[in-house]
C-alpha positions in Angstrom: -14.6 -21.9 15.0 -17.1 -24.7 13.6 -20.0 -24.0 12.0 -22.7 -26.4 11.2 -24.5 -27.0 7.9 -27.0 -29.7 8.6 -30.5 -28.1 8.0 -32.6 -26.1 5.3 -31.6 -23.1 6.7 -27.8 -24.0 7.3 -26.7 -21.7 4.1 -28.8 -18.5 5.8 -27.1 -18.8 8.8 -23.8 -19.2 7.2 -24.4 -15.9 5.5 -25.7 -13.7 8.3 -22.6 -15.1 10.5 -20.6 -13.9 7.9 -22.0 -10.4 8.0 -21.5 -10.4 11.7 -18.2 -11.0 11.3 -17.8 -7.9 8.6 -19.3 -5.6 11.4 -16.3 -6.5 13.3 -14.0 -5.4 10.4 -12.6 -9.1 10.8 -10.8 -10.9 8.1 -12.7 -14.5 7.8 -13.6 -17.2 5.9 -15.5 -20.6 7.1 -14.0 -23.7 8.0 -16.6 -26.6 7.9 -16.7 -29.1 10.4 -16.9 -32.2 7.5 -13.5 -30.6 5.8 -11.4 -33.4 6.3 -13.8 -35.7 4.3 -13.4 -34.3 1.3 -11.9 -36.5 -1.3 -9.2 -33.9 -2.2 -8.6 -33.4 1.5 -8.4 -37.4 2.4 -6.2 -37.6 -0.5 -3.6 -34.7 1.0 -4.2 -36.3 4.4 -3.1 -39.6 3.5 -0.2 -38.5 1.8 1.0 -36.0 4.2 -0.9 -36.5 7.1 -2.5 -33.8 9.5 0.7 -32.0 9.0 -0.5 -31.4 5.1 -4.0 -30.7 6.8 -2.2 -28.0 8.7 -0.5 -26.8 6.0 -3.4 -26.3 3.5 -5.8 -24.2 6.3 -2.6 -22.0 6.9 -2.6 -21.0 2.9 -6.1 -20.4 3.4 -5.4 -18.1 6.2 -2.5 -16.7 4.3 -4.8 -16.2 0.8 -7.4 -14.6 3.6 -4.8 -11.8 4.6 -4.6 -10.6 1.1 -6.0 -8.3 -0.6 -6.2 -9.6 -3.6 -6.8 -13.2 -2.4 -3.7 -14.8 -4.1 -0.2 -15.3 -3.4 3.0 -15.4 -5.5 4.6 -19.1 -6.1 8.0 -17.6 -6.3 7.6 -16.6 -2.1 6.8 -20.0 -0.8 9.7 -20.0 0.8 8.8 -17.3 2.7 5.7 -19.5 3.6 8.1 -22.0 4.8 9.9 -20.4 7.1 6.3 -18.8 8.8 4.8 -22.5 8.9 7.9 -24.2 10.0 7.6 -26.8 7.3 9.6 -27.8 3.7 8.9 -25.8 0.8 9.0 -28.8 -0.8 5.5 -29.7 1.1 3.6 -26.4 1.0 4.6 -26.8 -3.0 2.8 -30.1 -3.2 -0.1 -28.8 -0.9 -0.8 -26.3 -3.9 0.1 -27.7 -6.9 -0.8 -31.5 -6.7 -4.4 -31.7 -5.4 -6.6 -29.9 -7.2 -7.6 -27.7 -3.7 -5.9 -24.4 -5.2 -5.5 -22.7 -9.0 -2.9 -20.9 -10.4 -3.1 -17.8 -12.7 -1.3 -16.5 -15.7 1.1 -14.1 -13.0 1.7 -17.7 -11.4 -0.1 -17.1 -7.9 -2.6 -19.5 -6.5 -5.8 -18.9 -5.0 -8.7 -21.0 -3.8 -11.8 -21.2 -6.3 -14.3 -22.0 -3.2 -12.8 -19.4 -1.2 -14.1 -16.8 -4.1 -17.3 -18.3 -3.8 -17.9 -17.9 -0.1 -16.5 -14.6 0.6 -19.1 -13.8 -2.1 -21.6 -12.0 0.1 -19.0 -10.5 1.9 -17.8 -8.4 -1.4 -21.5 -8.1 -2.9 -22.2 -6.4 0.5 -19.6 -4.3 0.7 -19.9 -2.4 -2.5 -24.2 -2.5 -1.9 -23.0 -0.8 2.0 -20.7 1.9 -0.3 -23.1 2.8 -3.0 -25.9 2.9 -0.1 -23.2 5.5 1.5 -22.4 7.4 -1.4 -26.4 7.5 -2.1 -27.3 9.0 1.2 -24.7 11.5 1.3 -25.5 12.6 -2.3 -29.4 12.8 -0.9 -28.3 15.1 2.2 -26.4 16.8 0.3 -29.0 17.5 -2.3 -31.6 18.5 0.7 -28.9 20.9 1.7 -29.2 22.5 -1.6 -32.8 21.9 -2.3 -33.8 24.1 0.8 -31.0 27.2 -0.3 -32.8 27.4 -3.6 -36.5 26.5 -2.4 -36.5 29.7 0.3 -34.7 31.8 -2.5 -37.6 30.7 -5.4 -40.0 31.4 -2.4 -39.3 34.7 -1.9 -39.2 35.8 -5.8 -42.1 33.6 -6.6 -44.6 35.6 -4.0 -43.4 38.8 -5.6 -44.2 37.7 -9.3 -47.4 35.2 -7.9 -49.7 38.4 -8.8 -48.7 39.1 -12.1 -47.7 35.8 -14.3 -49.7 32.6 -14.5 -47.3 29.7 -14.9 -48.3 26.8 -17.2 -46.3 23.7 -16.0 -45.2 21.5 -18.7 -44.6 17.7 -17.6 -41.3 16.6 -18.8 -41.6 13.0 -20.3 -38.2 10.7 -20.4 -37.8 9.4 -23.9 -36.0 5.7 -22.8 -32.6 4.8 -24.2 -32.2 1.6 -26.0 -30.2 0.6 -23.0 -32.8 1.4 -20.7 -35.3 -1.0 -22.8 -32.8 -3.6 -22.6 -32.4 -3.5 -18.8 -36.1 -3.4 -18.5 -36.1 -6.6 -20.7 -34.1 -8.5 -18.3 -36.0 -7.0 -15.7 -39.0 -8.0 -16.7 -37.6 -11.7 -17.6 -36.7 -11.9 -14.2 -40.3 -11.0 -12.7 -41.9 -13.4 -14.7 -39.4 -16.3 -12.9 -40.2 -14.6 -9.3 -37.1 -13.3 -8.7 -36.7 -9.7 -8.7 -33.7 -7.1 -8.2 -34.4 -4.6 -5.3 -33.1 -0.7 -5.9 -29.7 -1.2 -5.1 -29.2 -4.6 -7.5 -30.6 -2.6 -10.4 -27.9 0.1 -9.7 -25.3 -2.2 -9.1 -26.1 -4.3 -11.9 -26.3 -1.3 -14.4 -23.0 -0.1 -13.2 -21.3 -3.6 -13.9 -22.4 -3.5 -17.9 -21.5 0.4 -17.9 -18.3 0.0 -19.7 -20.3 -2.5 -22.1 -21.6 -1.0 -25.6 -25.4 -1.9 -26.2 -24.9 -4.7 -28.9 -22.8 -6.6 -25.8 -25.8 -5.9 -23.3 -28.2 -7.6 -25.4 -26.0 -10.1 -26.6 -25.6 -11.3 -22.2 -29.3 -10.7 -22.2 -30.1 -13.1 -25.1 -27.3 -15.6 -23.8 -28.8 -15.9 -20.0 -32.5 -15.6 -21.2 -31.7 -18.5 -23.6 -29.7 -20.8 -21.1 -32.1 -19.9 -18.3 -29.5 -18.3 -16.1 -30.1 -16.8 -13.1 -27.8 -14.2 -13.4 -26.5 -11.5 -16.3 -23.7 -13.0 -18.0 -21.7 -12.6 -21.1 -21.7 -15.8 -23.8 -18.5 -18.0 -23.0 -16.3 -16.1 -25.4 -16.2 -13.1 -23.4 -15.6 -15.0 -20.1 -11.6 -15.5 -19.9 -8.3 -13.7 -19.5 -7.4 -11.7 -22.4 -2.8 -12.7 -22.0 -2.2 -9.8 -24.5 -3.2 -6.9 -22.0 -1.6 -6.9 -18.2 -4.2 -6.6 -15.6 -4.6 -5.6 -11.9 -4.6 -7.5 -8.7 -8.1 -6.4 -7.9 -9.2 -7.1 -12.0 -7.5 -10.5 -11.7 -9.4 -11.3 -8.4 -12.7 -9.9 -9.9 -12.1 -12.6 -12.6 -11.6 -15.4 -10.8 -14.8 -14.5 -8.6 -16.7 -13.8 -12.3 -15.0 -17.1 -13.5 -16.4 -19.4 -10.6 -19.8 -18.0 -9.6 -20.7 -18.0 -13.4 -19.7 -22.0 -13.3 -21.9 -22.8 -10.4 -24.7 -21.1 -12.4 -24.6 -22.9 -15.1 -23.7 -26.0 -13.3 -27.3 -24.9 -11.2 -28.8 -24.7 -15.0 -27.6 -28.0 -16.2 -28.1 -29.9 -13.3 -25.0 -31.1 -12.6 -24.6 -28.8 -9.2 -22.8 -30.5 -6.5 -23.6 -28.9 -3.0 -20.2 -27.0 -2.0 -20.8 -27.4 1.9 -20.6 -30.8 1.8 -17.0 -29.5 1.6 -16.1 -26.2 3.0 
């Protein structure tokens, strides 16, 4: 399947494709009709012709199919035998043109791949907390109208004797809710605002975050004109002295590269990505 991204409105339909595709429960990532001009690509292509071509879409597909996103080097072989090619060659195809990375488990993955399927895992976890929201509010309803008809029916028989004085609770703000208005409010004044479920999302992300860290991000972005929340550079990496997850690596690498095309955004040094794939 080809898309096309000529246009100014080539990246919105790119995105709302992909969320067609996530209705179907589909696994998918795009394949750009311009792929093969890529330098990387040209380079693998003239070195191991449209077989190498082959060979790099099929480790896409493969990276695709997990659910981490990244595959072991030590079961290339494996690879191999599925594509019908050398080991030798799908080793190349990874290692020797820049098109894949490899972690500290030693298992590649595709940076740009991340950065596509982006709004595909940014809408899955706003579709779950919308979920988990609206059964937590039917739930509540449920509730609300048990204890409503019981209050009812003591309230009518008390009505005549008390007069009830109704004191209005006032929520004193946490430090941390003044720092999230902060950024809030910063990112108002640049007309770009979070709806509902990006404020809950985002104050879930920073929940295992202490206060100093929060304001520390919020100072960092603020100061570097980011468009997004994120941490100053010595936070972003891989701590080697404590063994992660699959899903915590994967988070990572997403982390790692959207908060490079930020700053590359910031700095003016952004190259547009669909000129690739």
């Amino acid at each position: 399947m080809v898309l096309r991204t000529q246009g100014p409105f080539a990246l919105l339909r790119i995105w709302a494709f992909i969320f067609i595709i996530m209705e179907k429960e589909a696994f998918y990532f795009p394949h750009f009709c311009n792929a093969r001009h890529d330098r990387k690509i040209r380079r693998l292509r003239r070195e191991l012709g449209v077989e190498g071509y082959g060979i790099y879409f099929m480790l896409l597909e493969t990276l695709r199919e997990q659910q981490d996103l990244v595959y072991p080097l030590e079961d290339l072989d494996l690879l191999a035998d599925e594509f019908g090619v050398s080991e030798a060659k799908i080793r190349v195809t990874v290692c020797n043109y820049e098109l894949f990375e490899i972690d500290n488990d030693e298992k590649f993955f595709s940076p740009k791949m991340l950065v596509y399927l982006e709004p595909y895992f940014r809408m899955k976890e706003q579709r779950k907390l919308a979920g988990k929201a609206s059964a937590d509010k039917r739930l509540s309803n449920d509730r609300s109208t048990t204890v409503q008809q019981k209050k009812g029916k003591e309230s009518k028989e008390k009505e005549s004797k008390v007069n009830k004085i109704v004191i209005e609770q006032v929520a004193v703000p946490t430090e941390r809710d003044v720092l999230f208005q902060r950024w809030f409010d910063y990112k108002k004044s640049k007309k770009s605002t979070y709806t509902e479920i990006g404020k809950a999302q985002l104050i879930k992300d920073w929940s295992d975050k202490s206060d100093n860290e929060l304001k520390e991000a919020i100072d960092h972005s603020i100061g570097n004109n980011y468009q997004g929340l994120f941490a100053p550079k010595k936070n972003i990496g891989i701590d080697t002295t404590k063994k992660i997850g699959k899903f915590e690596q994967n988070i990572i690498n997403l982390q790692q590269a959207k908060a490079a095309i930020d700053k590359s955004h910031d700095d003016g040094t952004y190259n547009n990505p669909f000129d690739f794939l």
